[in-house]
N, CA, C and O atoms as a CHARMM CRD file, in Angstrom:
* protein
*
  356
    1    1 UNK  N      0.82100  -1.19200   0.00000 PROA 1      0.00000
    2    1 UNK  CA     0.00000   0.00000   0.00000 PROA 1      0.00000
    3    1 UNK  C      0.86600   1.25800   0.00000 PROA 1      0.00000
    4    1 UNK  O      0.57400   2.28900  -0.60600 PROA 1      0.00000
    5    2 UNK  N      2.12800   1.04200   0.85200 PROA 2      0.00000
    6    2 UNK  CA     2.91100   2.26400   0.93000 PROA 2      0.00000
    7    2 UNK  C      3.59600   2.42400  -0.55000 PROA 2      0.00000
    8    2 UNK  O      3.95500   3.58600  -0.73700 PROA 2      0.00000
    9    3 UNK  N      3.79100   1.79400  -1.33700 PROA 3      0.00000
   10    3 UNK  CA     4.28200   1.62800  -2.70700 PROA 3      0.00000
   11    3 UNK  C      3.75400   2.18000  -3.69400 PROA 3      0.00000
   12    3 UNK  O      4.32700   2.85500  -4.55000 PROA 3      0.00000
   13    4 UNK  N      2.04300   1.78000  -3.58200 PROA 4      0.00000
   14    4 UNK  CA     1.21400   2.88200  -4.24800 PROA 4      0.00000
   15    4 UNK  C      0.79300   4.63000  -4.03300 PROA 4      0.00000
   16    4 UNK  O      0.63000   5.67500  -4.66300 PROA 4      0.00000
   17    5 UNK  N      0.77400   4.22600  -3.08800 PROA 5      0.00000
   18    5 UNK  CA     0.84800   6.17500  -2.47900 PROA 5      0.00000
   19    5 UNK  C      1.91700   6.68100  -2.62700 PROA 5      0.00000
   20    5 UNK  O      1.78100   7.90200  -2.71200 PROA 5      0.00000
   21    6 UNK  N      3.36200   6.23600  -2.73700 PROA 6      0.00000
   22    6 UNK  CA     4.56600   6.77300  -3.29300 PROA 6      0.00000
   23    6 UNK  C      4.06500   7.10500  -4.61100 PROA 6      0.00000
   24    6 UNK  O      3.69900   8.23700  -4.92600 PROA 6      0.00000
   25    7 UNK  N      4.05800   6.15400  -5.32900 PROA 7      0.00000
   26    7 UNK  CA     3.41800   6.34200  -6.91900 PROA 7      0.00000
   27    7 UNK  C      2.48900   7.49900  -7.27700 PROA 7      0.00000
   28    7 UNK  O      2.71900   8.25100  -8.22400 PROA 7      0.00000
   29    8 UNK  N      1.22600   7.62700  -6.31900 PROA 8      0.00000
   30    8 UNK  CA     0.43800   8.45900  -6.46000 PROA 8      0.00000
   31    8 UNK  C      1.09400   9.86700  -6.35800 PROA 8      0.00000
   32    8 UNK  O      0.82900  10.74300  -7.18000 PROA 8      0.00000
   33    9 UNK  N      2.05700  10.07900  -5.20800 PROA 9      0.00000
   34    9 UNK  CA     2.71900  11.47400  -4.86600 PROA 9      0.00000
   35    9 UNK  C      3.26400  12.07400  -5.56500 PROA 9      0.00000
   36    9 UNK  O      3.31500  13.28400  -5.78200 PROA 9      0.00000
   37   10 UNK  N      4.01300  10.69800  -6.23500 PROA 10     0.00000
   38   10 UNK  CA     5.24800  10.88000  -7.16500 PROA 10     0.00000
   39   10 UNK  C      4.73700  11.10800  -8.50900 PROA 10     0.00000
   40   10 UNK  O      5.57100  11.50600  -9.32200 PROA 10     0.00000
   41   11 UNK  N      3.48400  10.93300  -8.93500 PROA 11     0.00000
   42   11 UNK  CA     3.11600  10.95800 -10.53700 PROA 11     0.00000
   43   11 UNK  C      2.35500  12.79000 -10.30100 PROA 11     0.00000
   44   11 UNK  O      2.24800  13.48100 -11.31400 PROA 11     0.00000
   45   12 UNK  N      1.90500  13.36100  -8.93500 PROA 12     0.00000
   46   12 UNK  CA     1.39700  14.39000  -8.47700 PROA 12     0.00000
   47   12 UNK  C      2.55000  15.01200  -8.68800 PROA 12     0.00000
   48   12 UNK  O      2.65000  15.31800  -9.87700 PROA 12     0.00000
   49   13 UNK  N      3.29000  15.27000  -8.17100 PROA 13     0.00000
   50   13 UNK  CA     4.60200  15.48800  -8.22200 PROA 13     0.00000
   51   13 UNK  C      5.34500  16.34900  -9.44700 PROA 13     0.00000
   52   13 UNK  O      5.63900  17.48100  -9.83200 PROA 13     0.00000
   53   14 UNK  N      5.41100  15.04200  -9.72800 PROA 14     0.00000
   54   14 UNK  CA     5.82600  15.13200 -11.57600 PROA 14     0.00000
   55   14 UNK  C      4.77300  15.65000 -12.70400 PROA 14     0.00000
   56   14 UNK  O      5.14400  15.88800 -13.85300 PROA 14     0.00000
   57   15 UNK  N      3.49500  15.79400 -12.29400 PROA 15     0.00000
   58   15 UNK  CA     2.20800  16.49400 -13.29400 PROA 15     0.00000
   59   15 UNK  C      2.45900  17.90000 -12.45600 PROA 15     0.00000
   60   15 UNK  O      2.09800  18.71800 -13.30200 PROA 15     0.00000
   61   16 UNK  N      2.86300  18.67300 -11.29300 PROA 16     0.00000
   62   16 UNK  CA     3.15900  19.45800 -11.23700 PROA 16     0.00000
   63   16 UNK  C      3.99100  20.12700 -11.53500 PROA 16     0.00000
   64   16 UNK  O      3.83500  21.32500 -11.77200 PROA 16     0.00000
   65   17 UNK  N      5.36500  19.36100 -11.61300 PROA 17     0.00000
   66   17 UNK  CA     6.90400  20.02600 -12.34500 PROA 17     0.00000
   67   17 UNK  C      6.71900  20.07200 -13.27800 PROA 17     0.00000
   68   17 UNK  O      7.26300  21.01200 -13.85800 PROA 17     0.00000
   69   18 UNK  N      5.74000  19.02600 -14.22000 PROA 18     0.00000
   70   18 UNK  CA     5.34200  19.33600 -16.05500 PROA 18     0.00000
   71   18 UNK  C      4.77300  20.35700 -16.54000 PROA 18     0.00000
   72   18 UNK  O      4.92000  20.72900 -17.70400 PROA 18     0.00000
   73   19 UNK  N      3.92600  21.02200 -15.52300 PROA 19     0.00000
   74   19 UNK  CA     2.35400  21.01300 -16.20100 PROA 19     0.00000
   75   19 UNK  C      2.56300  22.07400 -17.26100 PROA 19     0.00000
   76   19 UNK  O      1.68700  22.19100 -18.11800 PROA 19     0.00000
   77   20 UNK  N      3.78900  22.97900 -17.30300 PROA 20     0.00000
   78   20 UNK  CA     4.02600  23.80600 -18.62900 PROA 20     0.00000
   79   20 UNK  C      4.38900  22.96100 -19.77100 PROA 20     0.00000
   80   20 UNK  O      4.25200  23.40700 -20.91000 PROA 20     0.00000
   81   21 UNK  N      4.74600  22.02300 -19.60800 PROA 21     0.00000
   82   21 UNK  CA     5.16900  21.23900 -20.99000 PROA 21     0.00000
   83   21 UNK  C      4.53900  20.80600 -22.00700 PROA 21     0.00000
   84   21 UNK  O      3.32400  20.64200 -21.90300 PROA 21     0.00000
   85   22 UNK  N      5.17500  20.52800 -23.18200 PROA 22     0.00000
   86   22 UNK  CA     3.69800  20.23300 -24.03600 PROA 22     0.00000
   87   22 UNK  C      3.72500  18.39000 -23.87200 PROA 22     0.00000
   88   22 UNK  O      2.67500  17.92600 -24.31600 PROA 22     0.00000
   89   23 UNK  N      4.45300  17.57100 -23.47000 PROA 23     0.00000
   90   23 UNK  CA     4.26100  16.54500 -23.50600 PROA 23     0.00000
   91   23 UNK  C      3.37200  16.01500 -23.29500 PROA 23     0.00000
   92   23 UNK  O      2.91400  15.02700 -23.87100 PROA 23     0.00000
   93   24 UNK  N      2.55700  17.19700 -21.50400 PROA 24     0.00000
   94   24 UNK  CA     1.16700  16.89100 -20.83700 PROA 24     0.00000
   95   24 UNK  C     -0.00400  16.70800 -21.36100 PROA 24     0.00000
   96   24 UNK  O     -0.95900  16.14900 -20.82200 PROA 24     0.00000
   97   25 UNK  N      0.05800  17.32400 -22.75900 PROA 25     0.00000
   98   25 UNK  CA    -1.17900  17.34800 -23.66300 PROA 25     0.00000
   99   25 UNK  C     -1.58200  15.83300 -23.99700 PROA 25     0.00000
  100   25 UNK  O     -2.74100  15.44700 -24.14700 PROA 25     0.00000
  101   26 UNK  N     -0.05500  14.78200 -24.11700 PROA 26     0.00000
  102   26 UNK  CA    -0.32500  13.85300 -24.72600 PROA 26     0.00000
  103   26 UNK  C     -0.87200  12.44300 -23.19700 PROA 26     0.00000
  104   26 UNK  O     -1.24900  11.27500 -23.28300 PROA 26     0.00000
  105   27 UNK  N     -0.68400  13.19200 -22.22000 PROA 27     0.00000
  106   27 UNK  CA    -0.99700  12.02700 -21.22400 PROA 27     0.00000
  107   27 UNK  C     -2.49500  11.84500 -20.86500 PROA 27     0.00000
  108   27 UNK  O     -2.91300  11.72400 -19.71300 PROA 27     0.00000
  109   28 UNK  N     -3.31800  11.84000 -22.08200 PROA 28     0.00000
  110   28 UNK  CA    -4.91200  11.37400 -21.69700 PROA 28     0.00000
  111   28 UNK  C     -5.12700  10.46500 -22.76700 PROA 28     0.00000
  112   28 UNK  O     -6.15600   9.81300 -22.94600 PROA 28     0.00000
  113   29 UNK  N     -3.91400  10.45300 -23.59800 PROA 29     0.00000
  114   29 UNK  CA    -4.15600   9.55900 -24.85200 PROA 29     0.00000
  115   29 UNK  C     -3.20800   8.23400 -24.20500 PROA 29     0.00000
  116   29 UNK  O     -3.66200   7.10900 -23.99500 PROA 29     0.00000
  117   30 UNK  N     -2.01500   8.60300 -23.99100 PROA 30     0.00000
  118   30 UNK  CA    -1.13700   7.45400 -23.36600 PROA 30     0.00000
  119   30 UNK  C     -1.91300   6.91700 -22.42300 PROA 30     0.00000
  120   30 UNK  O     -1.98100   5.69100 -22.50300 PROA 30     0.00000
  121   31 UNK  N     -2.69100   7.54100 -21.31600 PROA 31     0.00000
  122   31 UNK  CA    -3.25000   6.82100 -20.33300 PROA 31     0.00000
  123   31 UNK  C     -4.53100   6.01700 -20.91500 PROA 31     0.00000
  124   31 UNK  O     -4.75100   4.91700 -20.40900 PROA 31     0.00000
  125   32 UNK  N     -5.05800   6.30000 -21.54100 PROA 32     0.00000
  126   32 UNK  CA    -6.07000   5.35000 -22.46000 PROA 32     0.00000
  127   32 UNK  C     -5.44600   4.46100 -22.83400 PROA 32     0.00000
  128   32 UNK  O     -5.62800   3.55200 -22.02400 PROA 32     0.00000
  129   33 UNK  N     -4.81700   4.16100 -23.56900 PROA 33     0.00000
  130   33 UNK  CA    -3.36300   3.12700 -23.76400 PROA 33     0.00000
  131   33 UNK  C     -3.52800   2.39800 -22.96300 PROA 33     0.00000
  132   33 UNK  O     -4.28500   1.43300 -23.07000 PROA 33     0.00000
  133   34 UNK  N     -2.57500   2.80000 -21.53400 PROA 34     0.00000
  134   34 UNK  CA    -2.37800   1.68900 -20.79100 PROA 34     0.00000
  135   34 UNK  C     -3.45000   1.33000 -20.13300 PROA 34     0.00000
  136   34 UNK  O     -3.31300   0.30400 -19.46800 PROA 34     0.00000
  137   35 UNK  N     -4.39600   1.80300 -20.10300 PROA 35     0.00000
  138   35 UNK  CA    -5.72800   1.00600 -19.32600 PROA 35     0.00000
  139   35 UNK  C     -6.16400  -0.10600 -19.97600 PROA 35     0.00000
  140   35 UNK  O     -6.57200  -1.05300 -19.30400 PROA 35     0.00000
  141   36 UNK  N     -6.14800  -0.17500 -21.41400 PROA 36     0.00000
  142   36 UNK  CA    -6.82700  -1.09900 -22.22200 PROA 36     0.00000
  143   36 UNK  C     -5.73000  -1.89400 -22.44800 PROA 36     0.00000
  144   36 UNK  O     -6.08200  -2.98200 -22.90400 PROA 36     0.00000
  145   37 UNK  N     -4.53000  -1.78800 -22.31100 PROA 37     0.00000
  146   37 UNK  CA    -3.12000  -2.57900 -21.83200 PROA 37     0.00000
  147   37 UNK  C     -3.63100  -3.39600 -20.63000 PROA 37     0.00000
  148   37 UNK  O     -3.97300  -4.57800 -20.65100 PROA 37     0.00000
  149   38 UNK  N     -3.62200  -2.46100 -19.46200 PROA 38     0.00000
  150   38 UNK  CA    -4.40800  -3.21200 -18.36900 PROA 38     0.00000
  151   38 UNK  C     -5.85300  -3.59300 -18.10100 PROA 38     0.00000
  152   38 UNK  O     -6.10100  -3.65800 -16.89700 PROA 38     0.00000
  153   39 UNK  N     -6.67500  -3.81000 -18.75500 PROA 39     0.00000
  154   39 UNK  CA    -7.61600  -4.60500 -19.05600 PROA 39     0.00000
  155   39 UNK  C     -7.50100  -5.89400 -20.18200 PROA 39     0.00000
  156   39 UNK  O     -8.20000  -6.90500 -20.24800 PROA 39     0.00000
  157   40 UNK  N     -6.49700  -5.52200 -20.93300 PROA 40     0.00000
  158   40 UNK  CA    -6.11300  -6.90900 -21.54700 PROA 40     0.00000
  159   40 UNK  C     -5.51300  -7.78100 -21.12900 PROA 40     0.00000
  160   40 UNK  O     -5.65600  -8.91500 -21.58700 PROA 40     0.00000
  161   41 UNK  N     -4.43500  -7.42600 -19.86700 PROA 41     0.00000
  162   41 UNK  CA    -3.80900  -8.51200 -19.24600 PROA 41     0.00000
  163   41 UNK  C     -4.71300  -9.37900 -18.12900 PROA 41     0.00000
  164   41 UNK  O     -4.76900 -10.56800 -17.81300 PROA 41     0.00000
  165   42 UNK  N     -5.48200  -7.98700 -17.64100 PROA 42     0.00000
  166   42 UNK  CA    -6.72500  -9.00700 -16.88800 PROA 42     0.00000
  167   42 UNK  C     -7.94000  -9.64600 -17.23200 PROA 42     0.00000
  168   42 UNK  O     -8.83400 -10.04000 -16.48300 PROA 42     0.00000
  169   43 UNK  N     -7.85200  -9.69800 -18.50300 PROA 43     0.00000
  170   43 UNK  CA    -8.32800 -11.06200 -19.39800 PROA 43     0.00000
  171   43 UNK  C     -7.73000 -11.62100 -19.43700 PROA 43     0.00000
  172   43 UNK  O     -7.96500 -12.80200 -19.18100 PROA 43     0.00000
  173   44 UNK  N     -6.54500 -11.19500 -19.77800 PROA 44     0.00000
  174   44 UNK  CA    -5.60200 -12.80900 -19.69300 PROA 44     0.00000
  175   44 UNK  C     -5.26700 -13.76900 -18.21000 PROA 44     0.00000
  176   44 UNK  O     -5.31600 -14.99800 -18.15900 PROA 44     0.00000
  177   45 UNK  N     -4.99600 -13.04000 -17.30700 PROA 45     0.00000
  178   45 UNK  CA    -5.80200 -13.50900 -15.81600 PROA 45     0.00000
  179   45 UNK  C     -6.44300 -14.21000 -15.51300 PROA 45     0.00000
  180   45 UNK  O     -6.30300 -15.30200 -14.96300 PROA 45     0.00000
  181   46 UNK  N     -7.52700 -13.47200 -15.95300 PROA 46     0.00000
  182   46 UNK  CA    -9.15000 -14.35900 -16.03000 PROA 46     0.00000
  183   46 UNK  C     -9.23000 -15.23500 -16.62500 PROA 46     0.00000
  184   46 UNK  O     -9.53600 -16.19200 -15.91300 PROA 46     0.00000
  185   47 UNK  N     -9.09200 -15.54800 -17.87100 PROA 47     0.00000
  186   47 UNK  CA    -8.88200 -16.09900 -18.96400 PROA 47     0.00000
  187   47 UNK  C     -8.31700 -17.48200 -18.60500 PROA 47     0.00000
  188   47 UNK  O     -8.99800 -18.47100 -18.87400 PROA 47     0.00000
  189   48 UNK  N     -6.75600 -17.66100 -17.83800 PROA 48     0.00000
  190   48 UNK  CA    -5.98100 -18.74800 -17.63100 PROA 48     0.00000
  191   48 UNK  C     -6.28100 -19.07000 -15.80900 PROA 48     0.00000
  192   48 UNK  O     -5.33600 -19.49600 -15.14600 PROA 48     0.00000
  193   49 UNK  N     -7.62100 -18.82500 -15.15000 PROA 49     0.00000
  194   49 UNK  CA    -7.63700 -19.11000 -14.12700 PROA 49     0.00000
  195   49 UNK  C     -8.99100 -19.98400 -14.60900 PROA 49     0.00000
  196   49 UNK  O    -10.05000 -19.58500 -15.09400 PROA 49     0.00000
  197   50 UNK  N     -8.49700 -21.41700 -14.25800 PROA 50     0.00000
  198   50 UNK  CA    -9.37400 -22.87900 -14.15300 PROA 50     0.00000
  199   50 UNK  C    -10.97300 -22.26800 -13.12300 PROA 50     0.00000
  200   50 UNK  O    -12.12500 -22.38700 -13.53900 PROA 50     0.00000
  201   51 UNK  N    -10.60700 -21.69200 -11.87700 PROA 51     0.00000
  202   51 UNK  CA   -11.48100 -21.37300 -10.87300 PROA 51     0.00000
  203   51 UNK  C    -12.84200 -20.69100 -11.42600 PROA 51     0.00000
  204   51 UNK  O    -14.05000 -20.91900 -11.36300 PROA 51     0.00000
  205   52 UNK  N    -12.11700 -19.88400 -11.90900 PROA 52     0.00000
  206   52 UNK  CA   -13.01100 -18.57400 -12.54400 PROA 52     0.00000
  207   52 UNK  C    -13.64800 -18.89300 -13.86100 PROA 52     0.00000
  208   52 UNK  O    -14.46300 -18.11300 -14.35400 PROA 52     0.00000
  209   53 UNK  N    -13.35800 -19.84800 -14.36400 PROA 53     0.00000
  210   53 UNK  CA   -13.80200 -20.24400 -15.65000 PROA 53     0.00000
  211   53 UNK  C    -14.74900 -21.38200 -15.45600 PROA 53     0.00000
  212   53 UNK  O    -15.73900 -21.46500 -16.18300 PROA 53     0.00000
  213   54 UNK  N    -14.54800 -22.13400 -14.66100 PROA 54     0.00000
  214   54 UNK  CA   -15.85300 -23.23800 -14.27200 PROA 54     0.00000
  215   54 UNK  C    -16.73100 -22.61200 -13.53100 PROA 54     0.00000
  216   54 UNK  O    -17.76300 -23.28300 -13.54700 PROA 54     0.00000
  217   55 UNK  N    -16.90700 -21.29900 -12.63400 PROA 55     0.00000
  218   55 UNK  CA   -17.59200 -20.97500 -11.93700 PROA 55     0.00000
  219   55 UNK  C    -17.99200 -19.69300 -12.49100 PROA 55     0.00000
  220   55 UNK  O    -18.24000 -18.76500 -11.72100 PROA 55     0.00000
  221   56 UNK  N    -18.08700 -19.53600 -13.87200 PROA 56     0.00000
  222   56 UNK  CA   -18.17900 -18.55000 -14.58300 PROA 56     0.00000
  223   56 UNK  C    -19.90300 -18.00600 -14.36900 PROA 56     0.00000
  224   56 UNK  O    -20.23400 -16.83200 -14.20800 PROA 56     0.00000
  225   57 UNK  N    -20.71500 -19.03100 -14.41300 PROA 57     0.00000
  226   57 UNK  CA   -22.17700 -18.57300 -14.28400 PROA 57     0.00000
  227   57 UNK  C    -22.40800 -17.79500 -13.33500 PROA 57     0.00000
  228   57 UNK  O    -22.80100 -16.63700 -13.47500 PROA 57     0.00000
  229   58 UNK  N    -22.11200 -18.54400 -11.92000 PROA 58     0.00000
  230   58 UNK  CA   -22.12300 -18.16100 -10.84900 PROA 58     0.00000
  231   58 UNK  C    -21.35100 -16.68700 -10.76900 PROA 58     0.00000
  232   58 UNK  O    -21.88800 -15.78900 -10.11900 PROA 58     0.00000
  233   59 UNK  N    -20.45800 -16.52500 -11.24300 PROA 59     0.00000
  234   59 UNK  CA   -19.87900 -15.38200 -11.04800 PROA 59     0.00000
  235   59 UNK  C    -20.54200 -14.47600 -11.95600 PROA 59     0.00000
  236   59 UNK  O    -20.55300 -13.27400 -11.69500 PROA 59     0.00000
  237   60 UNK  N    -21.01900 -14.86700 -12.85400 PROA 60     0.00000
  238   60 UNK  CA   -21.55900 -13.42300 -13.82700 PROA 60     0.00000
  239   60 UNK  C    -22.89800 -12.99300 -12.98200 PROA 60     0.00000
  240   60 UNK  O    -23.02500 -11.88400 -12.46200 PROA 60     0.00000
  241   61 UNK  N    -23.89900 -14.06400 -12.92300 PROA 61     0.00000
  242   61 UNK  CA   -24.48900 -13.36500 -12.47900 PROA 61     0.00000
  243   61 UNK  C    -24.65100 -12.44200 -11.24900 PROA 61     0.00000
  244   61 UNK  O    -25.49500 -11.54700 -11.21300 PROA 61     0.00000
  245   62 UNK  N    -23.61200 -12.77300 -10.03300 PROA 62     0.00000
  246   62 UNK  CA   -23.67000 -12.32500  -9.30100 PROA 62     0.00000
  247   62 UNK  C    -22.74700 -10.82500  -9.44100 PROA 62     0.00000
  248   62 UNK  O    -22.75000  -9.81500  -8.73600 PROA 62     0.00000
  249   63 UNK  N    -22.09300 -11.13500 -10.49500 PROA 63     0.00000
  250   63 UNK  CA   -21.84700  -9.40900 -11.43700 PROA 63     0.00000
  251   63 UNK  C    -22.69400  -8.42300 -11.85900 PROA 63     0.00000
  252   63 UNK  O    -22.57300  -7.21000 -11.68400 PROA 63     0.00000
  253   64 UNK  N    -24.01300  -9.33400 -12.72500 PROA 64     0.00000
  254   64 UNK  CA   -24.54700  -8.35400 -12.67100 PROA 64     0.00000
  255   64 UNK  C    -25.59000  -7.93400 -11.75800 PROA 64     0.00000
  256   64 UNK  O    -25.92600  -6.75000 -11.74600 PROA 64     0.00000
  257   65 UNK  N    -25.90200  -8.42000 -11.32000 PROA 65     0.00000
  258   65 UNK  CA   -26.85400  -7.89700 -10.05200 PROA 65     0.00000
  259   65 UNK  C    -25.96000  -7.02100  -9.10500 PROA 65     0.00000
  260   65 UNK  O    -26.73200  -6.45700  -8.33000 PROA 65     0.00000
  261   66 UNK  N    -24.65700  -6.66500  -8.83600 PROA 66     0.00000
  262   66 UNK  CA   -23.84600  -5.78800  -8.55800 PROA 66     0.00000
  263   66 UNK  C    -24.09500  -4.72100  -9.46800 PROA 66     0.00000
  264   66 UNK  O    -24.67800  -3.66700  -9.21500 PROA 66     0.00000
  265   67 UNK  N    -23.46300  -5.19100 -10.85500 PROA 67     0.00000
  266   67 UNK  CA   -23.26800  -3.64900 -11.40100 PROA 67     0.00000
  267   67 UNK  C    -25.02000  -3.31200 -12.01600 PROA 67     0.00000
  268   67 UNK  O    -25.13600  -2.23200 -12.59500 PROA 67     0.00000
  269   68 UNK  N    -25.96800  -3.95000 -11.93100 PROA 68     0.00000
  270   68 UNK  CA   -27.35800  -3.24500 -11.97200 PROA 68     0.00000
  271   68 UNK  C    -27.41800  -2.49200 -11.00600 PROA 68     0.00000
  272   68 UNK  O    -27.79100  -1.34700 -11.26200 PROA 68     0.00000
  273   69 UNK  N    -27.14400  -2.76900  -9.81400 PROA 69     0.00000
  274   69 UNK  CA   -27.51500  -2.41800  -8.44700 PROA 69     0.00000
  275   69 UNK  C    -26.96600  -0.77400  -8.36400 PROA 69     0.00000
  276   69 UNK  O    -27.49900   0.33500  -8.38400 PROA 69     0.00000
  277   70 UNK  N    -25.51100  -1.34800  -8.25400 PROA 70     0.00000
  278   70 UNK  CA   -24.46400   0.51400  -8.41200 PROA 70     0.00000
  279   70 UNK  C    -25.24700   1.04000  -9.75300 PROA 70     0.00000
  280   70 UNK  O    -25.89900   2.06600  -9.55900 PROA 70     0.00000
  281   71 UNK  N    -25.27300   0.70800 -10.57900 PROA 71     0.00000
  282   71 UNK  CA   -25.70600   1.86100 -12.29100 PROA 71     0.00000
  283   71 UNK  C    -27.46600   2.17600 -11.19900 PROA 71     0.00000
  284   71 UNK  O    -27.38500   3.28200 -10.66500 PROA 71     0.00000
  285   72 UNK  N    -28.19900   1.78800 -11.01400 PROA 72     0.00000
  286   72 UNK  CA   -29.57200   2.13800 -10.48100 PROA 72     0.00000
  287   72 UNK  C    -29.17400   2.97200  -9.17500 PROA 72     0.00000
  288   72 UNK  O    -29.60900   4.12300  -9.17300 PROA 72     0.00000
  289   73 UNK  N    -28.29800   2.52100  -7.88500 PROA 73     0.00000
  290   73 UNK  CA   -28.25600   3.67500  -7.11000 PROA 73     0.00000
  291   73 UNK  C    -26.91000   5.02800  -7.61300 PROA 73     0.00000
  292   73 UNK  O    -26.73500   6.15400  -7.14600 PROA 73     0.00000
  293   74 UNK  N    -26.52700   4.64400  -8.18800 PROA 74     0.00000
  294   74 UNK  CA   -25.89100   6.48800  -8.67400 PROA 74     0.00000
  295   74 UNK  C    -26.92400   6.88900  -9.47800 PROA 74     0.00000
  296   74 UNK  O    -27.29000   8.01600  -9.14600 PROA 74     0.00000
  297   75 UNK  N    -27.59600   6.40700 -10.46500 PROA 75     0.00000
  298   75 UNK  CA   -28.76100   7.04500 -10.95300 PROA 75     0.00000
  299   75 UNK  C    -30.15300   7.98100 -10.22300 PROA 75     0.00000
  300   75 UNK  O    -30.80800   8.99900 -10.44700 PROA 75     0.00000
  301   76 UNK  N    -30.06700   6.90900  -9.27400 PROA 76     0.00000
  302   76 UNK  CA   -30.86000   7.81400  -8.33500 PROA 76     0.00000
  303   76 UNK  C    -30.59100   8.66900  -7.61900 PROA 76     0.00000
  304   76 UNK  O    -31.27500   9.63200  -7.27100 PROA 76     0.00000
  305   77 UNK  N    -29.06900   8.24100  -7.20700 PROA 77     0.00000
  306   77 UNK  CA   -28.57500   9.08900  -6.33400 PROA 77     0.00000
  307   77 UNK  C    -28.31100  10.15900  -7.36700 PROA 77     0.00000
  308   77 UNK  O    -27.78300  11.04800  -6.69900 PROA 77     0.00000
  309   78 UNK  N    -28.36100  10.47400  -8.30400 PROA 78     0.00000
  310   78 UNK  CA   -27.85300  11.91200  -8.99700 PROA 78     0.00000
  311   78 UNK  C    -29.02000  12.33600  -9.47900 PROA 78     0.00000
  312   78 UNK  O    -28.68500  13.37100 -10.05400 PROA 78     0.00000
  313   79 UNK  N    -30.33400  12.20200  -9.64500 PROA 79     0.00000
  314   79 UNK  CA   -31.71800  12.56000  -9.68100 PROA 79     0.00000
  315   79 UNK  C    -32.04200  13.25700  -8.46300 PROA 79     0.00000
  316   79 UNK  O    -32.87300  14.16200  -8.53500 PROA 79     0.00000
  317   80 UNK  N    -31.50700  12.97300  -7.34300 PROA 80     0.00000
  318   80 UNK  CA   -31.88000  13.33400  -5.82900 PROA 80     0.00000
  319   80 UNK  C    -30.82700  14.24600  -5.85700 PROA 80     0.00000
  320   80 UNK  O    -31.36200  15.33200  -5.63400 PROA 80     0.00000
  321   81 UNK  N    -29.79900  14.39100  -5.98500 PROA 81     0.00000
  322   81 UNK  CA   -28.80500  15.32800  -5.85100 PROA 81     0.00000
  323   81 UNK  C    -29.18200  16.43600  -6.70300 PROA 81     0.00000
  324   81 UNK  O    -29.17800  17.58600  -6.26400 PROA 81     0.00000
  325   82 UNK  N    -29.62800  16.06000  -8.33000 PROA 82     0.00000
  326   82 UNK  CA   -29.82900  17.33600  -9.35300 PROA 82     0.00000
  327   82 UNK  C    -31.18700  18.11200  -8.31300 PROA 82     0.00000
  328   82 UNK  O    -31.30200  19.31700  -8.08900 PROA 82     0.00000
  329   83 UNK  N    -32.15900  16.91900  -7.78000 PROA 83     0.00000
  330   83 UNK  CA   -33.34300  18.09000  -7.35400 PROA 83     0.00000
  331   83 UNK  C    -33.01900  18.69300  -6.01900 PROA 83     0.00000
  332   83 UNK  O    -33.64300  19.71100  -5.72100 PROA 83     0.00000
  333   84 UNK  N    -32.19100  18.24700  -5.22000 PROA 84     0.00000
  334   84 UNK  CA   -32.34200  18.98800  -4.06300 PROA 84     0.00000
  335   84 UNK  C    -31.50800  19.82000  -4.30400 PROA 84     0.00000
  336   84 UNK  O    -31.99600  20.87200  -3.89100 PROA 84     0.00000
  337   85 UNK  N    -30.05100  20.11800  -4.93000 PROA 85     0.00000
  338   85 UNK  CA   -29.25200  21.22400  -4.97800 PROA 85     0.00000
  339   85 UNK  C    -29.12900  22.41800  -6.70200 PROA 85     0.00000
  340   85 UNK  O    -28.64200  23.53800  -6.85700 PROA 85     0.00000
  341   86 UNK  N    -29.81800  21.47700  -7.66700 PROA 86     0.00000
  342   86 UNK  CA   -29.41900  22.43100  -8.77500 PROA 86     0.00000
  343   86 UNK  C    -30.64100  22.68000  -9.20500 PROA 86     0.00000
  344   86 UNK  O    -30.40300  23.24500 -10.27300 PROA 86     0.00000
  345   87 UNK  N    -32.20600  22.62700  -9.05800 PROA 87     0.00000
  346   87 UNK  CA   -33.52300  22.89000  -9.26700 PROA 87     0.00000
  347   87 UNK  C    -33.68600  24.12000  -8.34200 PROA 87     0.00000
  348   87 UNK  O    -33.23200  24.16000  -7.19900 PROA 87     0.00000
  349   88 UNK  N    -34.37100  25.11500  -8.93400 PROA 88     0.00000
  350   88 UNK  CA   -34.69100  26.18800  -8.30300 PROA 88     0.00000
  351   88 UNK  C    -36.19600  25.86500  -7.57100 PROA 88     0.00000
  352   88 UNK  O    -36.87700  24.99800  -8.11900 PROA 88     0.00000
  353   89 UNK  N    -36.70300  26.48300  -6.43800 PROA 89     0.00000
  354   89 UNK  CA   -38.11800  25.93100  -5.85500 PROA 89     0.00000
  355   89 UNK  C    -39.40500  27.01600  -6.54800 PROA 89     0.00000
  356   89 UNK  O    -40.58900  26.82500  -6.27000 PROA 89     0.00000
């Protein structure tokens, strides 16, 4: 954990000593990059784990009834937020 919060400080850090540079322009495209870098390796993860692959039903569905659950309460929760703070009475 202490390894990652170095990382975090240190990439804060360094987007502050940059932020005049023009390189910075290009770090929303590179970081798209490596996410889908790192979502491909965790298919491959997934992918070569025996566990997760026989118990695949079981696990999806209990995926999606998670991510229904979160997508329906931020939905609501930001319907309740737009009316109580950005609706005029």
């Amino acid at each position: 954990m202490t390894y990652i919060l170095l990382a975090i400080t240190a990439g804060i850090a360094a987007g502050y000593l940059c932020r005049r540079r023009t390189i910075v322009k290009y770090t929303g495209s590179l970081l798209s990059v490596v996410i889908m870098l790192l979502l491909f390796l965790l298919g491959i993860s997934v992918g070569s784990n025996n566990q997760v692959i026989n118990n695949f039903t079981a696990i999806g569905l209990d995926a999606f009834i998670l991510t229904a659950g979160g997508t329906l309460g931020s939905l609501f929760g930001a319907k309740w937020t737009y009316k109580k703070f950005f609706t005029t009475k």
